[in-house]
NULUMTOR-260018 format. One record per residue (C-alpha): residue number from 1; residue in three letters; chain; z, x negated, y. Coordinates in steps of 0.2 Angstrom, whole numbers, plus 2048, in hexadecimal, padded with zeros to 3 digits. Example, Ala and Ser with C-alpha at 12.3 -4.5 7.8 and 13.67 -1.06 7.14 Angstrom:
2
r num: 1, residu: ALA, chaine: A, Z: 827, X: 7C2, Y: 7EA
r num: 2, residu: SER, chaine: A, Z: 824, X: 7BC, Y: 7FB
# end
This chain:
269
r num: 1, residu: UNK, chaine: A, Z: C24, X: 510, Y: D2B
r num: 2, residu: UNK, chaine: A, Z: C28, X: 501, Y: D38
r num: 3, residu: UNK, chaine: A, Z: C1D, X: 4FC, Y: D47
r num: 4, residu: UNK, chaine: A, Z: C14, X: 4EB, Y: D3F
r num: 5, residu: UNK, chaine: A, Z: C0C, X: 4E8, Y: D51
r num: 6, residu: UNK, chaine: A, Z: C18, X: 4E7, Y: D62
r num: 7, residu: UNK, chaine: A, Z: C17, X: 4F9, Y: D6C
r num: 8, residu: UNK, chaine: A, Z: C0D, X: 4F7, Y: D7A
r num: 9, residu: UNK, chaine: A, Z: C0B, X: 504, Y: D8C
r num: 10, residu: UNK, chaine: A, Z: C00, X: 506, Y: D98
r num: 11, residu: UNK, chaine: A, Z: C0D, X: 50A, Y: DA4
r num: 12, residu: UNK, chaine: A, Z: C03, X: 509, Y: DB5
r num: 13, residu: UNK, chaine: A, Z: BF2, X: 506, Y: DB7
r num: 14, residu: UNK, chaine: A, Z: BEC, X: 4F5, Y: DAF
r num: 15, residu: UNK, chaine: A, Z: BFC, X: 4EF, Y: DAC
r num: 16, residu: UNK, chaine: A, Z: C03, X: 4F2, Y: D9A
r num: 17, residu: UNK, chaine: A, Z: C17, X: 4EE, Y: D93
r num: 18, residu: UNK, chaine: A, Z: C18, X: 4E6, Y: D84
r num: 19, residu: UNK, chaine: A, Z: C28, X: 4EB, Y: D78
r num: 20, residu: UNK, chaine: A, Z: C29, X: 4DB, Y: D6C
r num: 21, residu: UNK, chaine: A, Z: C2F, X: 4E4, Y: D5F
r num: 22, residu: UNK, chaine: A, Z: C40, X: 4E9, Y: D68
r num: 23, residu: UNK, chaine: A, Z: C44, X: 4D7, Y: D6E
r num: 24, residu: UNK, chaine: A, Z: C3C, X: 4D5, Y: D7D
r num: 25, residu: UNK, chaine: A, Z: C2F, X: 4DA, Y: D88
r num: 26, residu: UNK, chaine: A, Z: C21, X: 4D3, Y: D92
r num: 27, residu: UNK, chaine: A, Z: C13, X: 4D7, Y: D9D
r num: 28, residu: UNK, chaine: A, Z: C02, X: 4DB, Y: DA2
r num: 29, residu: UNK, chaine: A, Z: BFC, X: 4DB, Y: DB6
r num: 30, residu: UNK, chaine: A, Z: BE9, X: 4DC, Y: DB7
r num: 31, residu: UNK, chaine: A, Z: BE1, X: 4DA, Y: DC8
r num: 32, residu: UNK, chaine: A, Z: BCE, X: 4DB, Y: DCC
r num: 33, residu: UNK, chaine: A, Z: BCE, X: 4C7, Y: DC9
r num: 34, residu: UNK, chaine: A, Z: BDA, X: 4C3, Y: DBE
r num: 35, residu: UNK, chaine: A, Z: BE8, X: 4C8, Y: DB4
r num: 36, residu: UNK, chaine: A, Z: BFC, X: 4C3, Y: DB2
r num: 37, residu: UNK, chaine: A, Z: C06, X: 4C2, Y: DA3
r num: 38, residu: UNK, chaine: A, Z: C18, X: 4C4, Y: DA7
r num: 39, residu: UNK, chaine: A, Z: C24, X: 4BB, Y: D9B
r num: 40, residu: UNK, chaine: A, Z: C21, X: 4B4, Y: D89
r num: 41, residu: UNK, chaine: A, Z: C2B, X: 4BB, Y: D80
r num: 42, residu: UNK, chaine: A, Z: C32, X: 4B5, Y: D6D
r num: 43, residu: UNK, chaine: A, Z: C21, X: 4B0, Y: D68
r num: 44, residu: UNK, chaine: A, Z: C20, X: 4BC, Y: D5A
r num: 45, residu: UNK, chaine: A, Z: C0F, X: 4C3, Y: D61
r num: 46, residu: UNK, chaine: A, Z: BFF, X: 4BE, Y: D64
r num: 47, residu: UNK, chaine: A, Z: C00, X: 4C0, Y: D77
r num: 48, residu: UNK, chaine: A, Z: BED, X: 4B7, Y: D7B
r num: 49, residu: UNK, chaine: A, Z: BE6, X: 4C2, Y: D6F
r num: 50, residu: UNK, chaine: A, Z: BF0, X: 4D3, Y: D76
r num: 51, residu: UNK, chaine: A, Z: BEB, X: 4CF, Y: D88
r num: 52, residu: UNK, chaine: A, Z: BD9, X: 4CD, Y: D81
r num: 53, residu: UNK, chaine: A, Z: BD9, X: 4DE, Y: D7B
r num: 54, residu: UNK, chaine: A, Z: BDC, X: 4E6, Y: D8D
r num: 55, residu: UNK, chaine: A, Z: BD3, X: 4D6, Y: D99
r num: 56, residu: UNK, chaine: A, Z: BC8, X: 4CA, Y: D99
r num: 57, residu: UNK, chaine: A, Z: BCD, X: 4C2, Y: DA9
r num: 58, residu: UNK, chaine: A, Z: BD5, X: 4B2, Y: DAB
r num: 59, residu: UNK, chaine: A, Z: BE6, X: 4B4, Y: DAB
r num: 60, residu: UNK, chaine: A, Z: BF6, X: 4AA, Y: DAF
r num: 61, residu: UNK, chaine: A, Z: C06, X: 4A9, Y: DAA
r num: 62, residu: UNK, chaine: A, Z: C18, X: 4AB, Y: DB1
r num: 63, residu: UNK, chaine: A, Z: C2A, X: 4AC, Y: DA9
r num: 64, residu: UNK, chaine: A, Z: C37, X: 4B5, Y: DB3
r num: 65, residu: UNK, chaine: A, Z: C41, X: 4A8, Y: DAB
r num: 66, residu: UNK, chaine: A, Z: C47, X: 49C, Y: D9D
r num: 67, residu: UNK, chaine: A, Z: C52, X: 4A3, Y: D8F
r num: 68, residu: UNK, chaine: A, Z: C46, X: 4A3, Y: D80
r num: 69, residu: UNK, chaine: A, Z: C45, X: 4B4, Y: D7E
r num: 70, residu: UNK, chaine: A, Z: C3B, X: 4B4, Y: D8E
r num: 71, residu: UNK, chaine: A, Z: C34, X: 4A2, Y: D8B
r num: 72, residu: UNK, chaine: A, Z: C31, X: 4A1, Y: D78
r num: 73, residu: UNK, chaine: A, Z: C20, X: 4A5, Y: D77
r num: 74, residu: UNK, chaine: A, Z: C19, X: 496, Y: D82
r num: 75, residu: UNK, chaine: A, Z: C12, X: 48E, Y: D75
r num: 76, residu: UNK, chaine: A, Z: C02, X: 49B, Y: D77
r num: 77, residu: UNK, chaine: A, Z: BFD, X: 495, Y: D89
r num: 78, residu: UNK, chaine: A, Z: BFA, X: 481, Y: D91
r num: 79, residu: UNK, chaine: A, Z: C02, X: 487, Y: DA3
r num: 80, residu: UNK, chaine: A, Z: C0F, X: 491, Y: DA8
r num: 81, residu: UNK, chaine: A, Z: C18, X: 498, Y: DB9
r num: 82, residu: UNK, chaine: A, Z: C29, X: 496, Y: DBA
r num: 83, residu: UNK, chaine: A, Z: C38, X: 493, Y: DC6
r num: 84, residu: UNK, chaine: A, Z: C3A, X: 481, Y: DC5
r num: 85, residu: UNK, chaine: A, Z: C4E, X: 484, Y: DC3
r num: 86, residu: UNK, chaine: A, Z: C4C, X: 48A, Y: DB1
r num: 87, residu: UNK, chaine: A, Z: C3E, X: 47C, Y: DAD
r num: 88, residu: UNK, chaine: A, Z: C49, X: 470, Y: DA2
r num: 89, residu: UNK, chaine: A, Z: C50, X: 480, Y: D99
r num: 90, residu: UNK, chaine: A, Z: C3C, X: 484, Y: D93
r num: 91, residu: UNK, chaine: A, Z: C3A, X: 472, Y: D90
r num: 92, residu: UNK, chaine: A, Z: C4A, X: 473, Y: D85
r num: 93, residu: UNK, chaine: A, Z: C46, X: 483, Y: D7C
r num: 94, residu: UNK, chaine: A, Z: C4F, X: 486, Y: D6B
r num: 95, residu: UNK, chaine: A, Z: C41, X: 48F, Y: D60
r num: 96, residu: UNK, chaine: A, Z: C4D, X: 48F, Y: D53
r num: 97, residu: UNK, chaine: A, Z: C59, X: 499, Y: D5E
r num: 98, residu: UNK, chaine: A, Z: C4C, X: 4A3, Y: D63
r num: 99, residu: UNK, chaine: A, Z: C4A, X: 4A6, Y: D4E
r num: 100, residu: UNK, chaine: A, Z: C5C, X: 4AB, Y: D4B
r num: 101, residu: UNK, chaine: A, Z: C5B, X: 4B6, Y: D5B
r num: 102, residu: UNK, chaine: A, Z: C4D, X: 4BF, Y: D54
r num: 103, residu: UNK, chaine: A, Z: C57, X: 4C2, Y: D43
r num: 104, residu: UNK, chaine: A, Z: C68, X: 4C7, Y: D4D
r num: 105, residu: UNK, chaine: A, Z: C5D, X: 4D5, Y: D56
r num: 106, residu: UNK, chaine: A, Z: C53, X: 4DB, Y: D48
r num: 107, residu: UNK, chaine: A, Z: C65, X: 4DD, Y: D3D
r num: 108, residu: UNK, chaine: A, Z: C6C, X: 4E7, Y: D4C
r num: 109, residu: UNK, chaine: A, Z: C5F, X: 4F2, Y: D4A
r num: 110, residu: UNK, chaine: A, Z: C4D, X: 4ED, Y: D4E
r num: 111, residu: UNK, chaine: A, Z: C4A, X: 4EC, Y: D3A
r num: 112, residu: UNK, chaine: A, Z: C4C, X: 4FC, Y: D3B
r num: 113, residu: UNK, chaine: A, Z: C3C, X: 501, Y: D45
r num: 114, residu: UNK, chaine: A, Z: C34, X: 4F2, Y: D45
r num: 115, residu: UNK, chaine: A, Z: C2D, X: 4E5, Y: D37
r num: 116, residu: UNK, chaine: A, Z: C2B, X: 4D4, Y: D3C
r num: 117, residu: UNK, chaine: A, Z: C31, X: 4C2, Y: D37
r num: 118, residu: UNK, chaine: A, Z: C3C, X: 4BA, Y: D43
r num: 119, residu: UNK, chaine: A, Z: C37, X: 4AA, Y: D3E
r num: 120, residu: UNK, chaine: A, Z: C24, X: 4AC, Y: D42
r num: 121, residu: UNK, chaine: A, Z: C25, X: 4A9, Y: D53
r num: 122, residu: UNK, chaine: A, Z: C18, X: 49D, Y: D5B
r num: 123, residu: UNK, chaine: A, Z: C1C, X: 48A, Y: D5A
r num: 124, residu: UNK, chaine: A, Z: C1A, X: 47E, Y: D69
r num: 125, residu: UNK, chaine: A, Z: C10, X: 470, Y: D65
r num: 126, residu: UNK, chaine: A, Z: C0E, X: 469, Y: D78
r num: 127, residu: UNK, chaine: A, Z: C1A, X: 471, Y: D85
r num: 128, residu: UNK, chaine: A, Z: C0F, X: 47A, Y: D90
r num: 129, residu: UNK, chaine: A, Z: C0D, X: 473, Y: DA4
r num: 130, residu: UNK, chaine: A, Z: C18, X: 47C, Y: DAC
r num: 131, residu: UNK, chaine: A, Z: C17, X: 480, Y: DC0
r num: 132, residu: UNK, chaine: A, Z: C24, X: 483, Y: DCC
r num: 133, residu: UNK, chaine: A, Z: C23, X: 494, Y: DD8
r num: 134, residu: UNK, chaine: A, Z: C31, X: 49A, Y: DE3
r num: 135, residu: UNK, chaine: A, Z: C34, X: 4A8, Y: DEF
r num: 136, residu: UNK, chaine: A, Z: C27, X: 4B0, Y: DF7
r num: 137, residu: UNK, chaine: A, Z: C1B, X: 4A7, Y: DE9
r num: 138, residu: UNK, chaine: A, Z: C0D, X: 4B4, Y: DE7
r num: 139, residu: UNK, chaine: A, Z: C00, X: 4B6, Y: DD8
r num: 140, residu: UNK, chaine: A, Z: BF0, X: 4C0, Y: DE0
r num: 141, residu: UNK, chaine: A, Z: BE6, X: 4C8, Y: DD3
r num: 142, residu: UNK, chaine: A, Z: BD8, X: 4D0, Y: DDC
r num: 143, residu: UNK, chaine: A, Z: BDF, X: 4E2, Y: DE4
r num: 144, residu: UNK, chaine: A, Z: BF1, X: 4E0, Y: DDF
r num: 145, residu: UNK, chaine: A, Z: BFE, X: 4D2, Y: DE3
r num: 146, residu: UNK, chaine: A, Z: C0F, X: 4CC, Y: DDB
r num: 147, residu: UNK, chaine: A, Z: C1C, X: 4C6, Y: DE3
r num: 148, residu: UNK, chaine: A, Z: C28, X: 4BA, Y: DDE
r num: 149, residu: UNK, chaine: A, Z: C3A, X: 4BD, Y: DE1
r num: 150, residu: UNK, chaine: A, Z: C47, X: 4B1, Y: DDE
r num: 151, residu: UNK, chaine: A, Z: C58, X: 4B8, Y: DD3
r num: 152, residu: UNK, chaine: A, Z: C61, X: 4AB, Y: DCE
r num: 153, residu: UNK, chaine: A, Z: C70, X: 4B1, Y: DC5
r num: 154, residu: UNK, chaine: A, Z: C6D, X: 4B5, Y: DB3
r num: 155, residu: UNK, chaine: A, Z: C65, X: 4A4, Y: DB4
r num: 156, residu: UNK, chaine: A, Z: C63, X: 499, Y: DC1
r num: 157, residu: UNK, chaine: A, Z: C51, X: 49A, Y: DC4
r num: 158, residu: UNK, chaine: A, Z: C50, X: 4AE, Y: DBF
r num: 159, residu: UNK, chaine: A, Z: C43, X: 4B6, Y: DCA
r num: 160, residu: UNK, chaine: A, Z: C3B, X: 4C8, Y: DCA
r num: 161, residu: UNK, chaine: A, Z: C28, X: 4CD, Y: DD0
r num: 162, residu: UNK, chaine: A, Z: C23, X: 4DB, Y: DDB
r num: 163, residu: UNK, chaine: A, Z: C14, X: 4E3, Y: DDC
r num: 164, residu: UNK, chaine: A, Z: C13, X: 4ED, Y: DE9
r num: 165, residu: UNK, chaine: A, Z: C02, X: 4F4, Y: DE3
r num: 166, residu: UNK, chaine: A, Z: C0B, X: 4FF, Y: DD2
r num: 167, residu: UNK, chaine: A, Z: C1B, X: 4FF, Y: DDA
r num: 168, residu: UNK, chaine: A, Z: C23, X: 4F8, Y: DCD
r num: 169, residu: UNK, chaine: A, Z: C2E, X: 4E8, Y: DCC
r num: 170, residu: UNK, chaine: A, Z: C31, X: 4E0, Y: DBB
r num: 171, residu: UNK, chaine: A, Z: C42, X: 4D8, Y: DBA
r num: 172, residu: UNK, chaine: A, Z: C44, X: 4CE, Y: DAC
r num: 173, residu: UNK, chaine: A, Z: C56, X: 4CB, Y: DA9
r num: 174, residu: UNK, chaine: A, Z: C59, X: 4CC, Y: DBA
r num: 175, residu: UNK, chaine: A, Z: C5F, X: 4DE, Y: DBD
r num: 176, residu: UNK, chaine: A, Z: C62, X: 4E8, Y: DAF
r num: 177, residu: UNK, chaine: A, Z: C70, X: 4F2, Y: DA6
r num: 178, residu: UNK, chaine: A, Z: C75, X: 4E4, Y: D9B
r num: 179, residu: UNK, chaine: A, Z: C75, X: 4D4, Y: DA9
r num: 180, residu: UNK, chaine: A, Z: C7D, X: 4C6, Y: DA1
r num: 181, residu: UNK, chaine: A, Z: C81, X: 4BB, Y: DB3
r num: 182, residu: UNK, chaine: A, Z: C87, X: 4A9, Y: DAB
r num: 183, residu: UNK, chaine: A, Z: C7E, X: 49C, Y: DB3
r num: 184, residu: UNK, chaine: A, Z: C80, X: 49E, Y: DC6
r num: 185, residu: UNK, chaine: A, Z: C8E, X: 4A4, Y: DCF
r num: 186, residu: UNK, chaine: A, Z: C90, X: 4B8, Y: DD1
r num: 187, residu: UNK, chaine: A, Z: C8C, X: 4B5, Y: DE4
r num: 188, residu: UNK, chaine: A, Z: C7B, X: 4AF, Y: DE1
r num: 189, residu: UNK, chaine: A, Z: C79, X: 4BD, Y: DD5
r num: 190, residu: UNK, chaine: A, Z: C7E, X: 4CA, Y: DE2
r num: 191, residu: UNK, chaine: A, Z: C73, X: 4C1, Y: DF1
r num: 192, residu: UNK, chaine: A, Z: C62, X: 4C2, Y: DE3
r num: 193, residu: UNK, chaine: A, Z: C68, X: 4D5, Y: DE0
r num: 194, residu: UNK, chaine: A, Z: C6A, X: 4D7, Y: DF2
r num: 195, residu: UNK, chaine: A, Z: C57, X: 4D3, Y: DF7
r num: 196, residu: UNK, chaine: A, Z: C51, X: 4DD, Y: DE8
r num: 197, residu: UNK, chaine: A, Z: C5A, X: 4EB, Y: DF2
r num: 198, residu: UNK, chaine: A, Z: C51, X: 4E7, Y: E02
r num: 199, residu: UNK, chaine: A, Z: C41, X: 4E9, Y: DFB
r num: 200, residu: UNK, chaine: A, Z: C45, X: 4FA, Y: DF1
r num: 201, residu: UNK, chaine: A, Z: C3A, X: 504, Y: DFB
r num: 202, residu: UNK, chaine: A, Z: C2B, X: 4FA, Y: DF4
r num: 203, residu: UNK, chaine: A, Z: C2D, X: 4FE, Y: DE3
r num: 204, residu: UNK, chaine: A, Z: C32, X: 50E, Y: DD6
r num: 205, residu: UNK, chaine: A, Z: C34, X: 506, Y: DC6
r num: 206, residu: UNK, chaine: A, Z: C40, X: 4F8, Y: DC1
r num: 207, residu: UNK, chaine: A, Z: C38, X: 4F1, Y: DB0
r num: 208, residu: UNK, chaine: A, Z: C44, X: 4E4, Y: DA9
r num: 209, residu: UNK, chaine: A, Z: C41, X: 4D8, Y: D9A
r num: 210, residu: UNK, chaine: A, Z: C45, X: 4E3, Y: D8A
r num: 211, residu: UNK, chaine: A, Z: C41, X: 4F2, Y: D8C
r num: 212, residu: UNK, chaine: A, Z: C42, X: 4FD, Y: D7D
r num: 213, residu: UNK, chaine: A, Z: C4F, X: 4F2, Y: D76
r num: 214, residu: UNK, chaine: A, Z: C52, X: 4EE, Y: D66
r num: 215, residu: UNK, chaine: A, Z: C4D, X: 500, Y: D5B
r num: 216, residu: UNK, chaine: A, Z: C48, X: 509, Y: D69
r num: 217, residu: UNK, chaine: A, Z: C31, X: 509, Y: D68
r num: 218, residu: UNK, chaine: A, Z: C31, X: 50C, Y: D7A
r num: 219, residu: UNK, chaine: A, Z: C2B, X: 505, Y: D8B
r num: 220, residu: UNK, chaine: A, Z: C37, X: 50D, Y: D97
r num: 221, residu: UNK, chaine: A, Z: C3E, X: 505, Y: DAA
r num: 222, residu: UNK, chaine: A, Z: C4E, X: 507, Y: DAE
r num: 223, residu: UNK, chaine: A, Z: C58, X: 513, Y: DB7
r num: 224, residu: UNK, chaine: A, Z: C59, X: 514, Y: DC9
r num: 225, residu: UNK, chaine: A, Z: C6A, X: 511, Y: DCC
r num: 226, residu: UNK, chaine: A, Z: C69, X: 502, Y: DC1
r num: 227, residu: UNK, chaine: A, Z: C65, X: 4F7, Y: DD3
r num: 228, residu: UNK, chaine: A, Z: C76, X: 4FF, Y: DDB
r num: 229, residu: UNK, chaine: A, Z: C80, X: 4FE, Y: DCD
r num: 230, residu: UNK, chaine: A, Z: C7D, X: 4EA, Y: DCB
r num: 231, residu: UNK, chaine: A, Z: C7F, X: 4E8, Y: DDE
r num: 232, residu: UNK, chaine: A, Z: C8F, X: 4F2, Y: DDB
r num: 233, residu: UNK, chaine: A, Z: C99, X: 4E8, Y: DCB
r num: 234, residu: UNK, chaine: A, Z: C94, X: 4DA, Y: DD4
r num: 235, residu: UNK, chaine: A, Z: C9E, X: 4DB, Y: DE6
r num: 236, residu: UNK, chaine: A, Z: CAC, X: 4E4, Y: DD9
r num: 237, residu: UNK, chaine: A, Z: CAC, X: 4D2, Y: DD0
r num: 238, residu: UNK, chaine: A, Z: CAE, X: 4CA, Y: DE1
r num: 239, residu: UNK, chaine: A, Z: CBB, X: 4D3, Y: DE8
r num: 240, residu: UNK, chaine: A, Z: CC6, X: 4D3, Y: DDA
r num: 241, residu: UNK, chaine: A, Z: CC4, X: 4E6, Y: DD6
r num: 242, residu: UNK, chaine: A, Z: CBC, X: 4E5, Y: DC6
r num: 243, residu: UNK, chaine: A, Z: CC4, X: 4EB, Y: DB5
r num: 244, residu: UNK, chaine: A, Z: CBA, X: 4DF, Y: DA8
r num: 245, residu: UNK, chaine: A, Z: CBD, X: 4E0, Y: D99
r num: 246, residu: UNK, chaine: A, Z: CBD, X: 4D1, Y: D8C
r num: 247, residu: UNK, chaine: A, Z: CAC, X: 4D0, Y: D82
r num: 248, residu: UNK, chaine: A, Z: C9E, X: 4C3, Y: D75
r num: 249, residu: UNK, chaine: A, Z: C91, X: 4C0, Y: D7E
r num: 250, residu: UNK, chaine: A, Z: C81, X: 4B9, Y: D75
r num: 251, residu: UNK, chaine: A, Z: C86, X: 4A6, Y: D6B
r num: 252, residu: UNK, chaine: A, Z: C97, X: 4AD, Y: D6A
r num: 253, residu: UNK, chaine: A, Z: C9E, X: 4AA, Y: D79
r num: 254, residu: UNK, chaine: A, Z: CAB, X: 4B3, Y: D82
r num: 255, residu: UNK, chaine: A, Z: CA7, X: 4BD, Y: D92
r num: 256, residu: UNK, chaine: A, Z: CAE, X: 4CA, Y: D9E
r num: 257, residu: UNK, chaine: A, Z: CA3, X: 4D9, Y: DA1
r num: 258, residu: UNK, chaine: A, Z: CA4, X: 4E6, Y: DAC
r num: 259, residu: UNK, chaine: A, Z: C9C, X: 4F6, Y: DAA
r num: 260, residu: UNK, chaine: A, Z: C97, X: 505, Y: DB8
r num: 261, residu: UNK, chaine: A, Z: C8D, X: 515, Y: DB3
r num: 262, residu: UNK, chaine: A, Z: C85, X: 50C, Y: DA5
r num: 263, residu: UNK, chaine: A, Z: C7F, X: 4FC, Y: DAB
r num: 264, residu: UNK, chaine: A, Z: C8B, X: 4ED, Y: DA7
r num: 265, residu: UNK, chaine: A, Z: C8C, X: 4DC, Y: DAC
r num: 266, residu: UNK, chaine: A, Z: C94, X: 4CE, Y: DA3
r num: 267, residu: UNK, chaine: A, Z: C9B, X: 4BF, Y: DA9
r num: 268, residu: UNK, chaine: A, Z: CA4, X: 4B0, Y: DA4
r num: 269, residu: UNK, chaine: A, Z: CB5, X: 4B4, Y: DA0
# end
């Protein structure tokens, strides 16, 4: 039997990961006034109804970025938070390639646990308003805070949240054991890692953007050394230390990727 519905964790109090069936992941923040939704997802699910089942606050709305794994369910909400880097990428979003990406996960293995159509995903039929923050932008709920962090690397206008209040920051593609780095220098990648790194004694748990990926029905963060581990394949990259090796990336394309203690980041090669 297969999970018909995403798999959904309470993993602090009042704020909940949501597994998208294996594809990606977003999340629930809920203060004392209102609630955050973090990312969009693939648009397979109904998030306003889901975040109606655990709040009846008002709620906003932020991407950690623009790829439309992140971005592809949009066409739920009118208004959206977003690094204004990655705002022509959203207003340019391929739902059809969002489609095929839904297909290409569930044949790797998502099929396997979960049942869903990759072509049901939510349609746009007017581009949400979209409204810029940047470092230091912070969304107050009512008891707990999030702060925004900008990350640039695996896009330009990547960002991650804090919230000091659970301890947790959730990461989107920003820093995770598969970091695909193609559309800013490694440098700017390495300097976003960097200030994640000074600000580690404010949180325990690094959740990133797909968790429980693609047959795995969980909602787990990422190891502790994942942080360290990026920090390090990066200066290894700049120094001319690094052993890639030759790789597809996602659309076919060719990429280095280097690989330490289980985290790996690719690169254009």
């Amino acid at each position: 039997m297969r999970f018909t519905q995403p798999f959904v964790c309470e993993i602090a109090p009042d704020t909940y990961a949501i597994n998208e069936y294996g594809i990606a992941a977003e999340f629930l923040v809920i203060g004392s006034e209102r609630a955050l939704l973090i990312d969009t997802g693939v648009g397979l699910c109904d998030l306003p109804g889901l975040i109606r089942r655990f709040t009846s606050l008002p709620y906003d709305v932020v991407l950690t970025h623009g790829h439309g794994d992140h971005a592809g369910g949009i066409g739920h909400f009118s208004n959206i938070y977003l690094h204004p880097a990655d705002f022509e990428m959203v207003e340019k979003i391929d739902l059809e390639g969002v489609k095929n990406y839904n297909r290409m996960l569930g044949k790797q293995g998502a099929w396997e646990v979960y049942d869903y159509d990759p072509d049901a995903i939510c349609p746009i039929k007017k581009m949400p308003v979209l409204h810029p923050i940047r470092e230091g932008y912070v969304f107050d709920l009512g008891g707990r805070k999030l702060t925004v962090i900008e990350t640039p690397g695996h896009t330009a206008g990547s960002i991650c949240l804090l919230d000091e209040k659970a301890r947790i920051l959730f990461s989107g593609d920003a820093c995770n054991i598969n970091l695909g780095i193609f559309d800013s220098p490694i440098e700017e990648a390495l300097t976003g890692l960097n200030k994640l790194a000074d600000v580690r004694d404010k949180f325990d748990r690094n959740y990133n953007g797909h968790i429980g990926y693609i047959k795995n029905p969980d909602c787990l963060a990422m190891p502790p050394h994942v942080l360290d581990d990026c920090i390090e394949i990066c200066k290894s990259i700049l120094d001319g230390t690094a052993q890639p090796e030759i790789l597809e990336w996602f659309g076919g394309k060719k990429a280095c990727a280097v690989d330490k203690n289980g985290t790996r980041i690719s690169y254009p090669g």
